[in-house]
C-alpha positions in Angstrom: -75.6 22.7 -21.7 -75.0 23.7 -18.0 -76.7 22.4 -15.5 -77.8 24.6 -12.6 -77.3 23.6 -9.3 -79.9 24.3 -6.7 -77.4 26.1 -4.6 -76.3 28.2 -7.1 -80.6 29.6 -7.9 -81.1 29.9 -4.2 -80.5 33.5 -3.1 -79.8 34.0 0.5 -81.6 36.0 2.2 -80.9 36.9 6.1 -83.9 36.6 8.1 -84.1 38.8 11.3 -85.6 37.0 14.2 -88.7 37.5 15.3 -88.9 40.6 18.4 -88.9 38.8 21.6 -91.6 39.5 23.7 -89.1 41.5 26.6 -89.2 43.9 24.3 -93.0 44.4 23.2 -95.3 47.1 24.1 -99.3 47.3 23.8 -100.2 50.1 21.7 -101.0 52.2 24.9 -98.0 51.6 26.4 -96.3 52.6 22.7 -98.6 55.6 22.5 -97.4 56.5 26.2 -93.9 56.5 25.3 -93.9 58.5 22.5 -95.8 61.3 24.0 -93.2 61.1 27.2 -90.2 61.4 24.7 -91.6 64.2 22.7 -92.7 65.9 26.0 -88.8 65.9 27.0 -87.7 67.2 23.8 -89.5 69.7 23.8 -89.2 70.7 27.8 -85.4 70.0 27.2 -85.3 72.4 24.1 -87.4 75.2 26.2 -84.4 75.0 28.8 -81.6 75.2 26.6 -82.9 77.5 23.4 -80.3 80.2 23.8 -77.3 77.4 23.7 -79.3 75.5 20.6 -79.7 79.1 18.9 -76.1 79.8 19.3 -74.8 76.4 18.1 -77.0 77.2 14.7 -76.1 80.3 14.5 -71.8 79.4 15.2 -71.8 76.9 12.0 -74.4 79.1 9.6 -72.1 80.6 7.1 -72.4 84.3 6.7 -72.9 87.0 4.1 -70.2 88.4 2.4 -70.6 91.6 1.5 -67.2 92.1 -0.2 -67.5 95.2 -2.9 -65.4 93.3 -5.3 -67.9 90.4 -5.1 -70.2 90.9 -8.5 -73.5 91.3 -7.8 -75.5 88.8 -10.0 -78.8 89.0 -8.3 -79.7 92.4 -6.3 -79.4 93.0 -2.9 -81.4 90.8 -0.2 -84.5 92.3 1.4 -84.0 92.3 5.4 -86.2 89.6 7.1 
């Protein structure tokens, strides 16, 4: 019979320490924040649309409408 030593049936687990209070906000100040950040995304995305639009548009793949290309599924209404 083996015995089991007590370090071998401990798991270790890493503990993170407890947030120091530097870096703790009240749930107003929390609130305050969030609504600050989302207010910049948003005012920064207004300013710079037509750069974001072509960045999306640059790496979306496009159709190929190759007339070799089989045609399993019918042709694509326009949006």
């Amino acid at each position: 019979m083996r015995s089991t030593r007590k370090s071998e049936a401990t798991v270790m687990t890493s503990k993170r320490p407890n947030p120091s209070s530097e870096h703790a906000a009240s749930d107003e100040a929390a609130a305050y924040i969030a609504q600050m950040l989302m207010d910049l995304a948003l005012q920064f995305e207004a300013n710079h649309f037509a750069q974001i639009r072509r960045h999306y548009q640059s790496i979306t793949p496009r159709r190929d409408d190759n007339p070799r290309q089989l045609n399993l599924f019918g042709r694509h209404p326009p949006f």
